[in-house]
VOGU-3710 file (C-alpha; in Angstrom, 3 decimals, decimal comma):
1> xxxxxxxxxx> 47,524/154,246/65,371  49,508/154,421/62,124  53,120/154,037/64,294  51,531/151,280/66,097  50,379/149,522/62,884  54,089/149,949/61,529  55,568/148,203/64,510  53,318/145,104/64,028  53,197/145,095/60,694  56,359/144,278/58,561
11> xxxxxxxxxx> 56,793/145,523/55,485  58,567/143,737/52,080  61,220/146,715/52,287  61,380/145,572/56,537  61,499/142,178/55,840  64,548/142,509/53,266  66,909/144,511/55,837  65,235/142,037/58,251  66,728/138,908/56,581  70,167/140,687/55,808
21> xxxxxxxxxx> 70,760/141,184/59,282  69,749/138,221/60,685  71,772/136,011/58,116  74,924/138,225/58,410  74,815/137,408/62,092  72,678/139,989/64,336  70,601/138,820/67,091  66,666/138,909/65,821  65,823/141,289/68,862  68,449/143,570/67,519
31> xxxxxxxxxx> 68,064/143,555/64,181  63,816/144,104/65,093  64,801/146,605/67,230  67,450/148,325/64,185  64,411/148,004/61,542  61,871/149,387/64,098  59,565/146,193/64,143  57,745/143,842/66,821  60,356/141,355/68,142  57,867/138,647/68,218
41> xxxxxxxxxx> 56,781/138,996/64,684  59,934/139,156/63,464  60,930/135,991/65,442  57,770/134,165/64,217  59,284/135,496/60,853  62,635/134,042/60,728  61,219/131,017/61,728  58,430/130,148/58,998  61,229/131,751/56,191  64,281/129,416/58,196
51> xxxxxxxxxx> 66,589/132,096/58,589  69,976/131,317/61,213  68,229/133,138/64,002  70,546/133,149/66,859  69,671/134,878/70,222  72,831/136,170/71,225  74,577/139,372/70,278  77,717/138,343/68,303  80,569/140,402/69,055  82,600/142,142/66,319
61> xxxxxxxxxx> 86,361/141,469/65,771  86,810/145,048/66,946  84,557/144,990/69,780  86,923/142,015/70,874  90,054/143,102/70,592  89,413/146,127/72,071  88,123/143,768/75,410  91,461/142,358/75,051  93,209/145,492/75,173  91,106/146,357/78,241
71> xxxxxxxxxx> 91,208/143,439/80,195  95,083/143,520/79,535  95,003/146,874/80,735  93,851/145,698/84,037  90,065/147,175/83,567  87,508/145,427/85,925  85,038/143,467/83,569  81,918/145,308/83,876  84,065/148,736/83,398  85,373/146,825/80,173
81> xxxxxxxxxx> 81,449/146,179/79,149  80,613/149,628/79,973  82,965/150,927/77,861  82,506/148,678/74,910  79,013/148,480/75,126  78,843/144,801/75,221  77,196/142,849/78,012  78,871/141,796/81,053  78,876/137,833/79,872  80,463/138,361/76,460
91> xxxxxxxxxx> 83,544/139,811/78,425  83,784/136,806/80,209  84,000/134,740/77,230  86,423/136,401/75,635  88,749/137,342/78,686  88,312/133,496/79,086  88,860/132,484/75,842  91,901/134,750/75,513  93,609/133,743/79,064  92,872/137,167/80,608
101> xxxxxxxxxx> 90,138/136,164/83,126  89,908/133,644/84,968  85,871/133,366/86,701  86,304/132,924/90,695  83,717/130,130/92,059  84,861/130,632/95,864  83,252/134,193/95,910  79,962/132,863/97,471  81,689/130,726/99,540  84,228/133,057/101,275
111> xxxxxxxxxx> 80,704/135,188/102,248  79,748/132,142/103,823  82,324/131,050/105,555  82,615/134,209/107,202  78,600/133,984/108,468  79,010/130,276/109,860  82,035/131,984/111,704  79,810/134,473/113,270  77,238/131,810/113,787  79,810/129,272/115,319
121> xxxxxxxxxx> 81,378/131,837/117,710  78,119/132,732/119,121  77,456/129,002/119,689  81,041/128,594/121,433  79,873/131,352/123,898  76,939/129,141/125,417  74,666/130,292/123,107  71,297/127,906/121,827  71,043/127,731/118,485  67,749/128,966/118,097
131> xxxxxxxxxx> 69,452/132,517/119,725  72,392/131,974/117,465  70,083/131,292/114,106  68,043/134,767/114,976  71,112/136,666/115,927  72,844/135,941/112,184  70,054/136,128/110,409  69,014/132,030/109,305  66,695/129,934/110,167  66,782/127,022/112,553
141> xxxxxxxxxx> 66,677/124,562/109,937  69,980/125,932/107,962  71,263/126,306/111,865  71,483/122,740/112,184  73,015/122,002/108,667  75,434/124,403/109,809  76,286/122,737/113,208  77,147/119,384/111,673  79,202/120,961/108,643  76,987/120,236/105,506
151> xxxxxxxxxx> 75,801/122,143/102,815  72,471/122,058/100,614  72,417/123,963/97,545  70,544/123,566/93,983  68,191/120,747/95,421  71,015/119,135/95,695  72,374/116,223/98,611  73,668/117,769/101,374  77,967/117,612/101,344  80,543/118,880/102,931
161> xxxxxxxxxx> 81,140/122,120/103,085  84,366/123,599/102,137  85,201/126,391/103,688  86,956/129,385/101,357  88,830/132,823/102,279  90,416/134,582/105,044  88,105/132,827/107,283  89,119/129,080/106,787  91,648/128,936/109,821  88,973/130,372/112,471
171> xxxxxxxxxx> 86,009/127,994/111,178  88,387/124,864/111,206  89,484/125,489/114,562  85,384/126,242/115,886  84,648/123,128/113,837  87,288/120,542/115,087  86,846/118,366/118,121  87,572/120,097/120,760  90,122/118,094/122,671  94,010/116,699/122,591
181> xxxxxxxxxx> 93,802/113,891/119,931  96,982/112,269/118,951  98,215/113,514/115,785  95,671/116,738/115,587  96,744/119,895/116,856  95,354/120,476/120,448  92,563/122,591/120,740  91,058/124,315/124,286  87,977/122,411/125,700  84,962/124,787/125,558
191> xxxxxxxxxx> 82,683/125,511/128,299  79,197/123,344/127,213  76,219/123,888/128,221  74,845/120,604/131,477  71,706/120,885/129,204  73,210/120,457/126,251  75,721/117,851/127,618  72,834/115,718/129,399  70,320/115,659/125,832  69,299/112,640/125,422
201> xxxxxxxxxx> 69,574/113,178/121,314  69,040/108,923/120,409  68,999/105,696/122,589  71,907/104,805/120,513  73,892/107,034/122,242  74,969/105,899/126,074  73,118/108,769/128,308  74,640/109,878/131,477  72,352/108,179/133,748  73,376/104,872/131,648
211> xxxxxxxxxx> 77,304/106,103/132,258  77,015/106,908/136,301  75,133/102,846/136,374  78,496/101,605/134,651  80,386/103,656/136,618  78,964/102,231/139,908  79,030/98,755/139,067  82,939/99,049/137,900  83,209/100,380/141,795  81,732/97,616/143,027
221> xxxxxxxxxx> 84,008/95,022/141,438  80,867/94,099/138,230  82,586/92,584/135,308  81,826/93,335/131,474  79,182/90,928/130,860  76,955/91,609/134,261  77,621/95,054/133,330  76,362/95,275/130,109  73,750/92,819/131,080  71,855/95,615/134,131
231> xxxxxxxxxx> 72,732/98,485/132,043  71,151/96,634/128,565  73,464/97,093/126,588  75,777/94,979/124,616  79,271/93,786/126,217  81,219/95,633/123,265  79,382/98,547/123,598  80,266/98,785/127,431  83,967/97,719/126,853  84,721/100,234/124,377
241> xxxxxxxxxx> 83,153/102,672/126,423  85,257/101,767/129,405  88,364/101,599/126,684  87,722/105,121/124,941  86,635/107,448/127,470  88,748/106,393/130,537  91,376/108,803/131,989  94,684/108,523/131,369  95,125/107,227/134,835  92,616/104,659/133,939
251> xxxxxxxxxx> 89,442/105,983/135,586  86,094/106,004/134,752  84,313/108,811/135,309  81,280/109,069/133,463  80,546/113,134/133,055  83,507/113,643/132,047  83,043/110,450/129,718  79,752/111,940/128,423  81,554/115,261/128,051  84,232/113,194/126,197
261> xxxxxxxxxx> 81,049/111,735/123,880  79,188/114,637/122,788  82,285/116,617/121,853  83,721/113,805/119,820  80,739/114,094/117,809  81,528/117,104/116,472  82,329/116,958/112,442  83,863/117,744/110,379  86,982/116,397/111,878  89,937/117,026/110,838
271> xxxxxxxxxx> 91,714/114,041/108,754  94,507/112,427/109,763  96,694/113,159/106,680  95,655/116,169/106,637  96,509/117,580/110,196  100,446/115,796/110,012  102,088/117,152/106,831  105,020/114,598/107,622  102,765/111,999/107,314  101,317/113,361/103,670
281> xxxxxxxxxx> 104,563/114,320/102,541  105,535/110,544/102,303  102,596/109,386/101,155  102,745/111,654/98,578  106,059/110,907/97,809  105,507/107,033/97,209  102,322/107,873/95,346  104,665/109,675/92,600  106,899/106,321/92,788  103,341/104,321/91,666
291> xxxxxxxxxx> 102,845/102,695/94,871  99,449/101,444/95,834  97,752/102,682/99,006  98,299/99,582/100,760  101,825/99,471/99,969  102,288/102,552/101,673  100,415/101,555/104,860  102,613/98,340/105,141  105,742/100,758/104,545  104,330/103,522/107,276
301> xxxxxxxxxx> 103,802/100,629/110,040  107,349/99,077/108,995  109,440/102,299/109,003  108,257/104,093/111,792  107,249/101,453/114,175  107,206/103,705/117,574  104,795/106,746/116,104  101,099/105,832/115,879  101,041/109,062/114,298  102,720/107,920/110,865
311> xxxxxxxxxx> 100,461/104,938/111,030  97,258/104,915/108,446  95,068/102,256/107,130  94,571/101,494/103,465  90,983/103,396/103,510  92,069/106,495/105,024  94,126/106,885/102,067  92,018/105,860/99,222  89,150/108,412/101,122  91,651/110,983/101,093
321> xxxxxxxxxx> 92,458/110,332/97,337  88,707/109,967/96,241  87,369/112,755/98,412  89,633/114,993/96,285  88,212/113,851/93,379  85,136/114,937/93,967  86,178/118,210/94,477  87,531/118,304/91,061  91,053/117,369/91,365  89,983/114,272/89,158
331> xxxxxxxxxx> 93,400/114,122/87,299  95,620/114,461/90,604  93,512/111,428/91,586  94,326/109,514/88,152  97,990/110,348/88,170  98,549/109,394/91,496  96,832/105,661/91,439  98,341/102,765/89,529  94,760/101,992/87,937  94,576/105,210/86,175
341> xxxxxxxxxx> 90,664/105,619/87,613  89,262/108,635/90,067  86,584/106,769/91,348  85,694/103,442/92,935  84,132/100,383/90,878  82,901/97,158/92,047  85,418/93,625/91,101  84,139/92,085/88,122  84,620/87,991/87,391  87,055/87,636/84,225
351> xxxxxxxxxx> 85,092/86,951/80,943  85,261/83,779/79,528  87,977/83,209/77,002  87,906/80,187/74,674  91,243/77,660/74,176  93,520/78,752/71,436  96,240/76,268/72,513  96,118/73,016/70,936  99,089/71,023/71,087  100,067/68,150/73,539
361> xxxxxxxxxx> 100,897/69,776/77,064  101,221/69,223/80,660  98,133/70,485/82,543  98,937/72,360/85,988  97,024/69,723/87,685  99,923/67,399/87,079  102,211/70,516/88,989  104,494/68,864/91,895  102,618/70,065/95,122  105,766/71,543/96,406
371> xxxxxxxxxx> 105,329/74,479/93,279  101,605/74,780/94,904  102,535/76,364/98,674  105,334/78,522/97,459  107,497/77,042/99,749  110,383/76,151/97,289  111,751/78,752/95,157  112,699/78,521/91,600  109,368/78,067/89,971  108,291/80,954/87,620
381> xxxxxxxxxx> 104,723/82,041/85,663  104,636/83,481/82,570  102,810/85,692/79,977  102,929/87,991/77,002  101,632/91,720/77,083  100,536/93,138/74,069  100,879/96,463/71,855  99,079/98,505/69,905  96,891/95,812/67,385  98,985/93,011/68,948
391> xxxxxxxxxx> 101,464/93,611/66,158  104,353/93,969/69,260  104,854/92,222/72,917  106,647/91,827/76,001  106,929/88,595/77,993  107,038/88,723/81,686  108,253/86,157/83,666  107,279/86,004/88,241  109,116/83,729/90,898  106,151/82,806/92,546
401> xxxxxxxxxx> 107,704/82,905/96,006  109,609/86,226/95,860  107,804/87,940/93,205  110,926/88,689/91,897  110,111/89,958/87,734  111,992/89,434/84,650  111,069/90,776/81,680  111,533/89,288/77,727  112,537/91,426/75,251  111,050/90,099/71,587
411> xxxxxxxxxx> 112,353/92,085/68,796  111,273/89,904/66,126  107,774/89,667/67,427  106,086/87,169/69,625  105,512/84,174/67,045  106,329/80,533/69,220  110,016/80,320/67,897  110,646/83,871/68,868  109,346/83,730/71,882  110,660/80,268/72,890
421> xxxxxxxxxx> 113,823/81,200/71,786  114,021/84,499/74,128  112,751/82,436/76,675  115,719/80,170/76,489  117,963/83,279/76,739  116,413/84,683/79,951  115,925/81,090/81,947  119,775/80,198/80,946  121,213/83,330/82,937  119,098/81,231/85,982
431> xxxxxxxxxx> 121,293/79,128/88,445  120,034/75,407/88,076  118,470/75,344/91,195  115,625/78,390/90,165  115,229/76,361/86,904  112,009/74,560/88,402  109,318/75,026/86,741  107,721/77,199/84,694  103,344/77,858/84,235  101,947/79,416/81,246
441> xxxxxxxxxx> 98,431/80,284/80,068  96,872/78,207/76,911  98,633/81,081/74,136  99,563/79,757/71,103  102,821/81,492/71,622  103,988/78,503/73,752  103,536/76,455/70,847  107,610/75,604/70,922  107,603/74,826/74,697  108,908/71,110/74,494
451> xxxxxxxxxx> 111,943/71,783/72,727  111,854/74,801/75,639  111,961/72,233/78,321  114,644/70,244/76,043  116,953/73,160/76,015  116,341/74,801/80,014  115,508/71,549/81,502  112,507/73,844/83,164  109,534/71,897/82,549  106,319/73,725/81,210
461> xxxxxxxxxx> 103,188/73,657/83,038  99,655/74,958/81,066  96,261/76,300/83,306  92,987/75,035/82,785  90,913/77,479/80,062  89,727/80,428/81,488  91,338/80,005/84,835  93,958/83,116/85,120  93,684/82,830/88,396  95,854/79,665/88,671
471> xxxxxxxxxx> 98,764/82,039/88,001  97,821/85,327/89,929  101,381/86,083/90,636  101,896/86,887/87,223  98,416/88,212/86,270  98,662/91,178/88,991  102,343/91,716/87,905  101,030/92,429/84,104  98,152/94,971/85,967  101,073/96,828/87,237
481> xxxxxxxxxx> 102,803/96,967/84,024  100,442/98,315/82,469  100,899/101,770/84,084  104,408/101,646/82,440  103,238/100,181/79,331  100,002/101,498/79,068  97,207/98,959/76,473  97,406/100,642/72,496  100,786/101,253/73,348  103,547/100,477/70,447
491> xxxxxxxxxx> 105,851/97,986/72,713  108,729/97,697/70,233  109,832/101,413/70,530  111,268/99,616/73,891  114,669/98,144/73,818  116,054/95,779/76,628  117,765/98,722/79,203  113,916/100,008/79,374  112,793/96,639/80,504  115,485/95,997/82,921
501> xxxxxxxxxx> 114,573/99,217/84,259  110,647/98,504/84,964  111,981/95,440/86,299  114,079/96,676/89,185  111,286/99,758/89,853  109,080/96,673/90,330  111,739/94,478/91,772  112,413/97,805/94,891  108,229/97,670/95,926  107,557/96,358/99,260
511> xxxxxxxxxx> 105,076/93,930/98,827  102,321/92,975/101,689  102,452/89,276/100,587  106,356/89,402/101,817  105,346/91,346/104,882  106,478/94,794/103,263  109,870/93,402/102,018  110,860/93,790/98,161  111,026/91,189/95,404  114,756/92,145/95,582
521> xxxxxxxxxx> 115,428/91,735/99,045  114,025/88,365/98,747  115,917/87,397/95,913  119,227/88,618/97,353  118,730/86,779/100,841  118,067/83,656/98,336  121,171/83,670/96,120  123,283/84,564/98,814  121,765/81,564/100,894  122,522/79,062/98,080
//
């Protein structure tokens, strides 16, 4: 009873080494454990006296350099813990921390991939999934997940799942759709099950007694619309049935159509970039060049007009961009897109901005309507981008129907003289004839623009307040110059050969207004027309 009563009891002389250990750093389980009392009253005593009590066993400086040494050595880490006598998790930290370990996340994964492989080659051989489930060892539930490609872990929403190891090649080829689709790599049609083929699984799905119907009214000479209308279904639904899962030859033959169906709705499939590294190799290529994602679709559809398999829509590239930022390659995502973001967020309305432009001017309304349609060239819209504290600027100056951009170098800042007097210099290097006109926001930086008009004989035209949408050209053009020229960015450090260059890597873009031509293109074909 005594040694009992001197583990629950501490005594003064217990509590002094107690405190000494605890403040100099010990754990208070090892320092109760050192002194030979209860942990839990020598928790509850740290607490009411407000000692640092920290749970965790601080490692020594020699304790961690000789896990360094060990590591370096090539020591596994629990051999390293072992021999230290450190837990396995303060290895990590400092093999981490010192550059010698890097953790492995995939190592769970790789097991798994390897089990739905099992699991997926059993199904390929005819087997149920019930019989597959039992014969790997899951249950019919996880099964399922495991036939449509998703994941469920941590209570989480089921995702994708990515498959890891050795093992990646085999479960993307049991997982693909199994049939010649252009631009995928062919893959041999498996043997499926009639029952499994003729499931009725929803009536949104066409059934194969609903196919054979269609099939024997096509014979007899039905068209779309009486079609759809004895069948009960819609006349799209019927036509792109007819379109999609027609032989080559053009014949309808609806269990092979069905077949068609059910393995088409296989996933995951495999994506288009993906499966054509020709394809991602470009668009990867005018990514690093700052194009956006519909640039590049205009530029795939103009330069390879014959293959359908260099062809990709706008979407399938921003998925392909976004759905690697969820997988943690957010900064490949932000480098690669002009806007600097890794995920999607909804258009916002401009806020309202108040007039700060207060002398006499000529309001756009009074613009000739010929400036309106962009038909004649010549007339240009104008802005300012600021610096850092808007102590430095850049004007920027759009044909409105090339796009063609000019920028203003202001090295004595962007007061109205100075910038009406670069101004001047820029628009006088103009032919006469591209001298038309020239649209401005309500800055007060415009302040000088009559004796502007005086000296370019380019007449200045002001928006409305709050309307920057009365001179989009020139709005989106300062968006894109903005990736060069990012906002809190110290603009003077930029002399006039930087500018001209931005220009011309703007000026070489295809646009999709101008049908995937460049600004410079279009401004060549003009002056050499004139």
């Amino acid at each position: 009873m005594a040694a009992e009563g001197s583990v629950w009891e501490i005594l003064p002389v217990q509590e002094s080494e107690l405190e000494s250990l605890v403040c100099g750093g010990l754990s208070v389980r090892a320092a109760a454990g050192r002194v030979g009392v209860h942990y839990g009253r020598a928790l509850a005593l740290a607490h009411s006296r407000k000692w640092p009590v920290s749970t965790k066993r601080h490692s020594t400086g020699d304790e961690r350099a000789a896990i360094r040494a060990a590591l370096a050595s090539g020591m596994e880490p629990m051999d390293v813990a072992r021999a230290v006598g450190v837990s396995s998790s303060v290895v990590y930290r400092v093999g981490m921390a010192a550059g010698l370990w890097v953790r492995h996340f995939d190592g769970v994964t790789r097991k798994s991939t390897t089990r739905r492989c099992e699991y997926l080659l059993l199904r390929a051989r005819s087997m149920d999934r019930r019989g597959a489930a039992k014969a790997v060892g899951i249950s019919v539930e996880t099964a399922l997940d495991w036939d449509k490609g998703v994941t469920k872990r941590n209570g989480q929403p089921r995702s994708a799942f990515v498959p890891a190891g050795p093992d990646v090649g085999l479960y993307n080829r049991l997982m693909s759709v199994l049939e010649c689709v252009p631009g995928r790599q062919a893959v041999p049609v498996e043997i499926v099950p009639v029952e499994r083929v003729e499931k009725v699984i929803s009536c949104r799905y066409l059934s194969v007694l609903e196919r054979e119907k269609i099939a024997d009214l096509r014979r007899a000479g039905e068209g779309i619309r009486e079609i759809a209308r004895q069948v009960g279904r819609s006349p799209g639904t019927v036509s792109r049935e007819i379109a999609r899962n027609s032989s080559n030859e053009g014949r309808y033959e609806p269990h092979q159509a069905h077949r068609r169906s059910v393995l088409r709705r296989f996933r995951p499939k495999v994506a288009k970039i993906a499966a054509n590294p020709a394809l991602a190799a470009f668009i990867q290529e005018r990514l690093s060049l700052w194009h956006s994602p519909e640039q590049i679709a205009g530029a795939l559809r103009r330069q390879f007009p014959d293959d359908q398999a260099m062809w990709v829509c706008v979407e399938t590239i921003y998925q392909a961009l976004y759905l690697q930022s969820r997988g943690g390659l957010k900064r490949q995502v932000q480098a690669a897109l002009r806007t600097g973001r890794a995920r999607r967020i909804p258009h916002k309305r401009p806020d309202q901005r108040r007039s700060r432009f207060v002398d006499e001017m000529v309001m756009i309304s009074d613009r000739p309507a010929e400036v309106e349609d962009r038909a004649v060239p010549g007339h240009w819209e104008g802005d300012l981008i600021l610096g850092a504290g808007n102590a430095s600027a850049i004007g920027t100056l759009v044909e409105r129907s090339t796009r063609y951009v000019m920028l203003v170098h202001l090295p004595d800042g962007h007061t109205a003289e100075a910038v009406r007097d670069q101004l001047v210099k820029v628009i006088s290097t103009l032919p006469e004839h591209l001298r038309g006109s020239l649209t401005w926001d309500q800055g007060c930086e415009m302040a000088g623009h009559k004796s502007f008009s005086i000296a370019t004989g380019c007449p200045v035209y002001f928006c409305d307040p709050a309307s920057p949408w009365q001179r989009g050209s020139n709005e989106n053009t300062n968006g894109l110059l903005r990736q060069y020229f990012p906002k809190g960015t110290d603009l003077s450090v930029f002399g006039p050969e930087d500018l001209e260059h931005v220009a011309q890597e703007l000026n070489a873009r295809p646009r999709k207004t101008l049908y995937f031509e460049t600004p410079a293109e279009r401004m060549r074909d003009l002056l050499a027309s004139t």
